[in-house]
C-alpha positions as CSV (number, residue, x, y, z in Angstrom):
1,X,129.4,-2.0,49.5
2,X,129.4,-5.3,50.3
3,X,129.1,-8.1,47.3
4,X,127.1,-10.7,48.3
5,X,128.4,-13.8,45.8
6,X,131.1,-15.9,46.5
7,X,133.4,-16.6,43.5
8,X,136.2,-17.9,45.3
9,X,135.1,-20.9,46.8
10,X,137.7,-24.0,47.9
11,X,139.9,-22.1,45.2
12,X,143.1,-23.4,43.8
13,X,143.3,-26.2,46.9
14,X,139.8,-27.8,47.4
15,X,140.1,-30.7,50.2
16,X,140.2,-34.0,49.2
17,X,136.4,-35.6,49.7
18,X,137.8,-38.9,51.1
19,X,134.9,-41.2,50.0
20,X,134.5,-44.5,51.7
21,X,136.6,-46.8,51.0
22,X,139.2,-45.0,49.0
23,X,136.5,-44.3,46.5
24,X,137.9,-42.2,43.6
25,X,134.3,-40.5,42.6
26,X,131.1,-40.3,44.1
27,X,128.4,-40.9,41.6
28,X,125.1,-39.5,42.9
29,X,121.8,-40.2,40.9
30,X,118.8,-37.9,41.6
31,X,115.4,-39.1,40.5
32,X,113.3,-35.7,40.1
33,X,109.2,-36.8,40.9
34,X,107.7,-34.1,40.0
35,X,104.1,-35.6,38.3
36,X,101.0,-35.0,39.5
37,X,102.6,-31.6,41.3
38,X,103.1,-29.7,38.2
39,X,101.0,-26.7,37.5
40,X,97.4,-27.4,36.2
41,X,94.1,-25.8,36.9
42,X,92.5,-28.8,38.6
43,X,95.6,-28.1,41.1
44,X,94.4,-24.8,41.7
45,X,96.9,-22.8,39.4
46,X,96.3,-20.1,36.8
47,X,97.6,-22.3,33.8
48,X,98.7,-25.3,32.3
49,X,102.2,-26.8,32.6
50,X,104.8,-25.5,29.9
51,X,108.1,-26.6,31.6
52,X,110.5,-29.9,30.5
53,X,108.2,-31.4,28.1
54,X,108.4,-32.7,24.7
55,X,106.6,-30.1,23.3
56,X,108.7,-27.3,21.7
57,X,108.4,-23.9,22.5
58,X,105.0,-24.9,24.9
59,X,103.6,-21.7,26.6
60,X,101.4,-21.5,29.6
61,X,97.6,-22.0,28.7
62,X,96.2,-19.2,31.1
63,X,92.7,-21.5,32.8
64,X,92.8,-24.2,30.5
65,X,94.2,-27.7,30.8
66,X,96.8,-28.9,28.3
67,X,96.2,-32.2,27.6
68,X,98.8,-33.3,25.7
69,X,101.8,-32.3,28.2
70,X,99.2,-33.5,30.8
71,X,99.8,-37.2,29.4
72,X,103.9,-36.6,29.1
73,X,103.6,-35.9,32.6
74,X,101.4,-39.0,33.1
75,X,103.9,-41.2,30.8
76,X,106.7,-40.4,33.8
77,X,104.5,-42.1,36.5
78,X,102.8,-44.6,34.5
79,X,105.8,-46.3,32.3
80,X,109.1,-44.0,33.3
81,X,109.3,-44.4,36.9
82,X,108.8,-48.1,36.4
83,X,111.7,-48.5,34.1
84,X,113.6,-46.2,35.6
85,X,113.1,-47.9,39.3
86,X,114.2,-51.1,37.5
87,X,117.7,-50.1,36.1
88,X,118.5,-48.5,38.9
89,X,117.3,-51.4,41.6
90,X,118.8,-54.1,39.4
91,X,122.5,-52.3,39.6
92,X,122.0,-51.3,43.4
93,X,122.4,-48.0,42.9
94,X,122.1,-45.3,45.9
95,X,118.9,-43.0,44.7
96,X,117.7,-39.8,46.1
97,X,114.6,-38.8,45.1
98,X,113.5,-35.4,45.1
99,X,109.5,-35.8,45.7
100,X,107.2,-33.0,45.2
101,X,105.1,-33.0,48.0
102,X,102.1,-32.6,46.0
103,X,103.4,-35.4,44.0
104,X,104.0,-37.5,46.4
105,X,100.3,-37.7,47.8
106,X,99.5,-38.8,44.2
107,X,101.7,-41.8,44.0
108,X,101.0,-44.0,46.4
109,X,102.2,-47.2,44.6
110,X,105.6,-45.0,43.3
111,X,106.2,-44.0,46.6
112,X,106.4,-47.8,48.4
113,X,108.2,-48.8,45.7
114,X,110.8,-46.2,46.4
115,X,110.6,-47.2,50.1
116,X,111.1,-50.8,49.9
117,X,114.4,-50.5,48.4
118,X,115.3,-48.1,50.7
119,X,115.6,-44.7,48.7
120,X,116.4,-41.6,49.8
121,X,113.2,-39.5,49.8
122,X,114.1,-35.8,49.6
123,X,112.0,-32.5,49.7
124,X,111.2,-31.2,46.1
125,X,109.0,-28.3,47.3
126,X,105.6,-28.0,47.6
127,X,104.3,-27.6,44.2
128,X,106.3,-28.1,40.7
129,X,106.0,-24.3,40.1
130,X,108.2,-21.6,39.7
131,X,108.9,-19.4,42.6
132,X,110.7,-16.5,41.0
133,X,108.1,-14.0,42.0
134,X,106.9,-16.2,45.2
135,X,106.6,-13.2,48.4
136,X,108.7,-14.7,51.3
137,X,106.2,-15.4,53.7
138,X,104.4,-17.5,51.3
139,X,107.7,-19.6,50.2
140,X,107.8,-19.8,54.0
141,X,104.7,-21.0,54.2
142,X,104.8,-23.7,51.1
143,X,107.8,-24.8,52.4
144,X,106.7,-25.6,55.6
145,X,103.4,-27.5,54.1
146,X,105.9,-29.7,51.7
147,X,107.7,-30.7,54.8
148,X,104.1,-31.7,56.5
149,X,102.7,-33.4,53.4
150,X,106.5,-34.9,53.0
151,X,106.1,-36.4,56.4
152,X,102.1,-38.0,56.2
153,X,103.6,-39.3,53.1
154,X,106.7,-40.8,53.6
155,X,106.5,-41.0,57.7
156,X,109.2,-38.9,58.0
157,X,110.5,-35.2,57.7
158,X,112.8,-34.7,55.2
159,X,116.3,-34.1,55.5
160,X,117.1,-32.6,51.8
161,X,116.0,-29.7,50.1
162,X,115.6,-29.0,46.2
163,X,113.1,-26.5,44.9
164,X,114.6,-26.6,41.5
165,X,112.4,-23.4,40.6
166,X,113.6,-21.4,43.3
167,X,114.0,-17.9,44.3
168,X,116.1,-15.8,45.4
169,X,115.5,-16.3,49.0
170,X,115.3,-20.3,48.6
171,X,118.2,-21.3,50.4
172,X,118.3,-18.5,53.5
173,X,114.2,-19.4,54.1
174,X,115.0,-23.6,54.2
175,X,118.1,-22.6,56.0
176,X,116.2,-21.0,58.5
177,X,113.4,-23.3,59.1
178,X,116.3,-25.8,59.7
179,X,116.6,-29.5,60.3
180,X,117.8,-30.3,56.7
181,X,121.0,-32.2,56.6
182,X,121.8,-30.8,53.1
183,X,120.0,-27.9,50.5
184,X,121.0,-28.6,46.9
185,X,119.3,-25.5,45.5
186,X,123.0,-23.9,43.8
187,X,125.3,-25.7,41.1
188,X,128.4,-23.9,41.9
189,X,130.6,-26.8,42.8
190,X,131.8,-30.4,42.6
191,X,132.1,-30.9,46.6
192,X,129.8,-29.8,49.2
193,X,130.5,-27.1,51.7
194,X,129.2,-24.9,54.3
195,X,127.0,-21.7,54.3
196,X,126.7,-20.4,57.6
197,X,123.0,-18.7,57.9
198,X,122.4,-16.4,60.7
199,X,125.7,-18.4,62.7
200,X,124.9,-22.0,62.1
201,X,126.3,-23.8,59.6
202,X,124.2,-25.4,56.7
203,X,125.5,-27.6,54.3
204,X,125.1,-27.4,50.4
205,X,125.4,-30.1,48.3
206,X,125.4,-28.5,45.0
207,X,123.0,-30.1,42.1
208,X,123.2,-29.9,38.0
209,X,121.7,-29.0,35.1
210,X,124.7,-30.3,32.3
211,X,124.5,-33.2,33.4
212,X,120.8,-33.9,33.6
213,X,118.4,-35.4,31.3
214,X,116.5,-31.8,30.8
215,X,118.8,-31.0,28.2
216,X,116.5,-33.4,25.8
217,X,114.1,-30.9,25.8
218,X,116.1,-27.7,25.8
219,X,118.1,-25.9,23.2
220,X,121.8,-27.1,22.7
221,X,120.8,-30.4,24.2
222,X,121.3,-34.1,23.7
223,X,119.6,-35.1,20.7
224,X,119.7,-38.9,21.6
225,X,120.7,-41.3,24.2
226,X,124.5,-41.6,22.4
227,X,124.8,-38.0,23.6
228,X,123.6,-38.4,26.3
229,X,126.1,-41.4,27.1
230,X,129.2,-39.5,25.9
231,X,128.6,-36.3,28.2
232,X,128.0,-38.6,31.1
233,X,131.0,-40.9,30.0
234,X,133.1,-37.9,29.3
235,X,132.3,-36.3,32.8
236,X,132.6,-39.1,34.9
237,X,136.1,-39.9,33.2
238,X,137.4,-36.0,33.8
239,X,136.4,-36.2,37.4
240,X,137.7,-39.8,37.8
241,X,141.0,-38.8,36.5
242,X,140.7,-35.5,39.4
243,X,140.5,-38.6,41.8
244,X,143.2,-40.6,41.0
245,X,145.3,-37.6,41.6
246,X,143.9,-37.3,45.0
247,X,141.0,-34.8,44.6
248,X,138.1,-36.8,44.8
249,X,135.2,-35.3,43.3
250,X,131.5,-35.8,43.0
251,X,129.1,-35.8,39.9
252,X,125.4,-35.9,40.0
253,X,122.9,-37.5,37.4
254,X,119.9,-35.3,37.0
255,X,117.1,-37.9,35.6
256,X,113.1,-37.2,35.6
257,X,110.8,-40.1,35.0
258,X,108.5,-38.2,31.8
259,X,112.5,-37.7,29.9
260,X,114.8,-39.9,30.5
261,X,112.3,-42.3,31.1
262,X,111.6,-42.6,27.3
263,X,113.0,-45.3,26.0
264,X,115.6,-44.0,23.4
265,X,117.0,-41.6,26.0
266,X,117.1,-44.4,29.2
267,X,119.0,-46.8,26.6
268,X,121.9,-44.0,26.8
269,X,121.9,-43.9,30.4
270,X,121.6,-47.9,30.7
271,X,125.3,-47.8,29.3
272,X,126.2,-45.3,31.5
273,X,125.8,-47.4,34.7
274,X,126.8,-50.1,32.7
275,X,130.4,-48.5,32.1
276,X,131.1,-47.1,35.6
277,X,129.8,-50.5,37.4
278,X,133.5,-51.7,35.3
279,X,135.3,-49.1,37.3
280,X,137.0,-49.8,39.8
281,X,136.5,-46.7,42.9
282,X,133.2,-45.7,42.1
283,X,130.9,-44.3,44.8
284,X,126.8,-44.4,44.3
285,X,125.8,-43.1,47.4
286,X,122.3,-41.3,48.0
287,X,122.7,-36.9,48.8
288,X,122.2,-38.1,52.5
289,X,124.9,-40.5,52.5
290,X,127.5,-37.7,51.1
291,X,125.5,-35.2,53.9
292,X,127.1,-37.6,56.4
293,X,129.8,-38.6,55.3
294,X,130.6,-34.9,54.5
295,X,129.4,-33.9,58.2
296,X,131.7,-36.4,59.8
297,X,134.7,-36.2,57.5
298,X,134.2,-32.4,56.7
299,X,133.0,-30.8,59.8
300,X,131.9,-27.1,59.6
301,X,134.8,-25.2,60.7
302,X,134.5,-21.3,61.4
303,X,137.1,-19.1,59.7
304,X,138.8,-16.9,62.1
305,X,138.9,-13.8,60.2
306,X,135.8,-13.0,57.9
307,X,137.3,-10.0,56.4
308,X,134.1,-8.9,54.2
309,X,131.7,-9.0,57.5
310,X,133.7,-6.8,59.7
311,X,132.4,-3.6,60.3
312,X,134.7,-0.4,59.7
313,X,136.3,-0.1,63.0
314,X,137.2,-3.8,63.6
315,X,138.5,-4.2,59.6
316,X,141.0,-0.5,59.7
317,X,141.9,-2.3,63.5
318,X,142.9,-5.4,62.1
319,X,144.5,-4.4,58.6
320,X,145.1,-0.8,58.8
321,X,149.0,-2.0,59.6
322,X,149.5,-4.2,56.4
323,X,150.5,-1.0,54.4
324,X,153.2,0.5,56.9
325,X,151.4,3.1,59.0
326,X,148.5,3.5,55.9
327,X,144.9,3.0,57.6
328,X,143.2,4.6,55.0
329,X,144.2,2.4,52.7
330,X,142.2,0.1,54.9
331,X,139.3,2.5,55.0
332,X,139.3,3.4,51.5
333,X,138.9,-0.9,50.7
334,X,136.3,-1.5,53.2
335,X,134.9,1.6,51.5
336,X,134.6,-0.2,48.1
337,X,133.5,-3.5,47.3
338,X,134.0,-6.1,49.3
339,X,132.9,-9.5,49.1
340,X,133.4,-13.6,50.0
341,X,136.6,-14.0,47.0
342,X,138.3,-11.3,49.6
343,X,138.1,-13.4,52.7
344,X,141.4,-15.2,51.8
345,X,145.1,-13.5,52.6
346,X,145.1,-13.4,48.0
347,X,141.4,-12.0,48.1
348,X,142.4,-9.3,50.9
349,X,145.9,-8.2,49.4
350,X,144.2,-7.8,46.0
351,X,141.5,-5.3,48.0
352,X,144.3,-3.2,49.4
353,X,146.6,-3.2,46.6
354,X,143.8,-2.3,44.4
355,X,143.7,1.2,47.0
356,X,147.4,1.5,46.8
357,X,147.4,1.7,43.4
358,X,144.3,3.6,42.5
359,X,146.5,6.5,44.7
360,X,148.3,9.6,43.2
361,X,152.3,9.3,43.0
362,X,152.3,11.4,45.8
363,X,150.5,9.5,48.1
364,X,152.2,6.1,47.0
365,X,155.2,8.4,48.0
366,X,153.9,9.2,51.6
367,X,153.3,5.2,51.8
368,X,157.1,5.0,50.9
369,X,158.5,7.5,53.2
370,X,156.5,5.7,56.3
371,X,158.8,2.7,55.9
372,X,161.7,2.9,58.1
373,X,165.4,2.1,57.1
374,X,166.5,-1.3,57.4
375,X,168.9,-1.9,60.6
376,X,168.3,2.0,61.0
377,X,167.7,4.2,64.0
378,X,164.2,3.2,64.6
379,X,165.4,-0.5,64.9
380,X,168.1,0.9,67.4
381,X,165.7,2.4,69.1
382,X,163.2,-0.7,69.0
383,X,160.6,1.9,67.9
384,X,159.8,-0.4,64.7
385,X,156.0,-1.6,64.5
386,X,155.8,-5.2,65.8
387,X,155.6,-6.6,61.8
388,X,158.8,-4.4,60.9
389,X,160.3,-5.5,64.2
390,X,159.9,-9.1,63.2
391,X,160.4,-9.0,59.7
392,X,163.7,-7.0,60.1
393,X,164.3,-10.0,62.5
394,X,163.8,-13.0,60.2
395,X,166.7,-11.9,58.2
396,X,168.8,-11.3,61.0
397,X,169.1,-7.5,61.1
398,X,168.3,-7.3,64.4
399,X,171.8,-8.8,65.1
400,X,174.7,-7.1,63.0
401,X,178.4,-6.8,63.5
402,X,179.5,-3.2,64.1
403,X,181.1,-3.6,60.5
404,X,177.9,-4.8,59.1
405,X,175.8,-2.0,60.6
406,X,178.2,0.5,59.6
407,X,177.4,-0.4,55.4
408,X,173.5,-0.7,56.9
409,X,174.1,3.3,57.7
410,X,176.0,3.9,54.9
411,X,174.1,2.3,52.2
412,X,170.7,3.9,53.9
413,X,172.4,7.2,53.5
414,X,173.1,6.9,49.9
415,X,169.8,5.1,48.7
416,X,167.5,8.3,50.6
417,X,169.9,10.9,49.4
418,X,169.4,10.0,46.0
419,X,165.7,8.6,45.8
420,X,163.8,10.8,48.5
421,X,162.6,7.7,50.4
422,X,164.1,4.8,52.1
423,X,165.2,1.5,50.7
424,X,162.4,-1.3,50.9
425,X,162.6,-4.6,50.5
426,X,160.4,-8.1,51.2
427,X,163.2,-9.2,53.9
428,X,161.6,-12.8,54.2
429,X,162.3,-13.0,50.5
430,X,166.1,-12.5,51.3
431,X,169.2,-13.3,53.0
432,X,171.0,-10.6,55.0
433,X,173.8,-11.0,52.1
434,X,171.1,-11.3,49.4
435,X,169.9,-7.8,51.1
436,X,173.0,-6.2,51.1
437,X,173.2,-7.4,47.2
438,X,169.7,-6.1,46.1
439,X,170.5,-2.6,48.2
440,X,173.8,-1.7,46.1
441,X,172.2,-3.2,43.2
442,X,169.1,-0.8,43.2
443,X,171.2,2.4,44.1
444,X,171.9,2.5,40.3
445,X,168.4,2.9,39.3
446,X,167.0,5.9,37.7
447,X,164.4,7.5,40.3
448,X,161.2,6.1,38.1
449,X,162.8,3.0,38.5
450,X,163.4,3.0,41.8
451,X,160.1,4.4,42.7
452,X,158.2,1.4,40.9
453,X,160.5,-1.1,42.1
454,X,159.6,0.2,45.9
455,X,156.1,0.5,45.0
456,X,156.2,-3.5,44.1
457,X,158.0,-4.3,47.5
458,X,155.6,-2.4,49.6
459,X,153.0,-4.7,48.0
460,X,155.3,-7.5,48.5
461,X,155.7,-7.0,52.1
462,X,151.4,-6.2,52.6
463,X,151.3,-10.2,51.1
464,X,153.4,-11.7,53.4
465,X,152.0,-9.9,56.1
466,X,148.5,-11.3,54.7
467,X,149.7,-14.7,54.4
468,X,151.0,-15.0,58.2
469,X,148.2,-13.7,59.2
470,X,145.7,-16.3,57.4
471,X,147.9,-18.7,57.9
């Protein structure tokens, strides 16, 4: 089974962003222009427009207009754009818009003025609609008519990609139509990153909804433009403290032109700008900016080993030696779930561990037995496997004094006479004398003891393994 989410990510190490200019944060404001593309009958939809309006709990008006969230709508283009496009001129602020196509076609004086200050224009889909239960082939097909609409519009293709109301194939059918520097239809991060579609690489700039002016008309939202303020101030002052520690981050500003664009509401986000333009290291880039920068700093690199894409053969061929001469321990975790979070030497270890443990004692046993001795007859021999060989070898057992090979045998003697298996132990963990230390120390434990102690070792010596493997 494979699991097709990734919940690992950058992890506990995420790279540092390394904004221009040393910057600390990069602030990105979105301006979503979504009037005039909204559903509505006299756009040749079923219903009125219910979604991010001030009207509480508004329903779909199946083949009738709905004229009072028709004129919210119409407040964003008349009066919210304006003030919107003068706060955020005024302050020089980098601005990607994400333009419904539809939308677009509608605004003609909107979209010069978003032009002539030199706004990023991005794709916002066709329609404002919501594409949940949208067949593929007909996403395909609306996306491909945004991108022509985008481009009589604007004179130009786009180059990023929000649906906002997407589905479930969203990202894989923009990925594969291609030529978008960036997709920002996920919210799973605080740094871009790559998403290789059908091998080539496509890059996600991830969007929000927390911080994002639709939470004025949802529940558990901002109640006013102080709210508003102190979750914007309150992010931006977490992530800014992530950068001065050298882990640069990025936060987006959701804003629509019908919310925020009221005046109580833009007042909060007026002393938002306000506070970060007295911060030193701030960042305000537009989505492509970051897309380049990210593209240039950040190039798409191809893991070498993609554990959770292998088929059966090449995975048991490639781990089936981490638990000493154990395959099916291999085969049993490619048999269960694998997924993205197990494509990392932690991720892997925890998949085979998981089969190791989920065994009877007597199988854990077997796993036991299949290690050799340590300085034994096998390493005399040079019959170890190439990971014992070198192992036994970074702790110098591969060269002992005749004395020292003697209490090797000795000790190796005693342990399997009295436990039934041989003594194991994580030998890049230890000195040759802290070896010889942990071997007469665990000859006095009880067999239960022993046997758990040798269980954790063998899981021990699969994570190193692991870990030189990744790198």
């Amino acid at each position: 089974m494979r699991y097709p989410r990734d919940l690992h990510g950058y992890g506990a190490n995420p790279p540092n962003a390394n904004w221009p200019g040393g910057a600390r944060i990069a602030v990105q404001f979105v301006l979503n222009y979504e009037e005039g593309g909204e559903n509505n009958i006299l756009h040749g939809d079923a219903a009125s427009e219910a979604f991010l309006a001030d009207v509480v709990g508004a329903a779909p008006w199946p083949a009738q207009r709905h004229w009072n969230i028709e004129s919210m709508y119409e407040y964003g283009a008349r009066a919210g754009f304006w003030r919107l496009h003068r706060l955020l001129t005024e302050h020089q602020i980098g601005v990607t818009v994400y333009a419904v196509a539809t939308a677009l076609m509608r605004a003609p004086a909107q979209l010069e003025a978003m032009q002539q200050v030199g706004w990023e224009i991005a794709s916002h889909g066709y329609k404002w609609v919501e594409h949940k239960d949208m067949p593929p082939d007909e996403e395909r097909r609306q996306i491909n008519e945004a991108i022509k609409l985008h481009e009589l519009a604007t004179g130009s293709r786009p180059l990023g990609w929000y649906t906002g109301r997407c589905s479930l194939n969203t990202v894989d059918l923009v990925s594969e139509i291609g030529g978008f520097a960036y997709i920002s239809d996920t919210y799973d991060d605080d740094l871009p990153y790559w998403r290789p579609y059908d091998g080539r690489p496509q890059l996600i700039i991830p969007y929000t909804l927390s911080a994002n002016d639709m939470r004025f008309v949802t529940a558990s939202g901002f109640a006013n433009g102080e709210q508003y303020f102190q979750f914007l101030k309150d992010s931006f002052d977490a992530l800014y403290a992530e950068g001065e520690a050298g882990k640069a981050k990025m936060m987006t500003v959701g804003l629509h032109c019908r919310l925020v664009g009221q005046p109580g509401r833009f007042a909060g986000l007026k002393r938002f700008i306000e506070y970060i333009r007295t911060v030193d290291g701030v960042w305000t880039p537009t989505r492509l900016q970051i897309a380049e920068h990210w593209n240039r700093v950040h190039p798409y690199q191809p893991p070498a080993i993609v554990p959770s894409k292998m088929d059966k053969q090449a995975f048991v061929q490639a781990f089936g030696s981490i638990f000493e001469h154990s395959p099916w321990i291999a085969e049993r975790a490619w048999e269960g779930e694998l997924a993205p979070a197990n494509d990392t030497a932690v991720g892997l270890h925890f998949a085979l561990r998981t089969q190791f443990r989920a065994t009877t004692e007597a199988e854990r046993l077997e796993v036991l037995r299949a290690h050799p001795d340590l300085a034994g007859k096998l390493a005399a021999a040079k019959r170890l496997t190439a990971e014992s060989t070198s192992e036994q070898a970074s702790a110098g057992l591969d060269a002992l004094t005749d004395e020292e090979r003697e209490t090797f045998s000795r000790l190796n003697e005693a342990y399997v006479d009295k436990f039934d298996f041989p003594f194991i132990i994580a030998v890049r963990d230890h000195s040759k004398a802290g070896i010889l230390k942990a071997f007469q120390s665990r000859l006095e434990n009880d067999r239960a003891e022993e046997f758990t102690t040798a269980c954790g070792q063998v899981e021990r010596i699969a994570r190193l393994r692991l870990d030189a493997l990744f790198g």
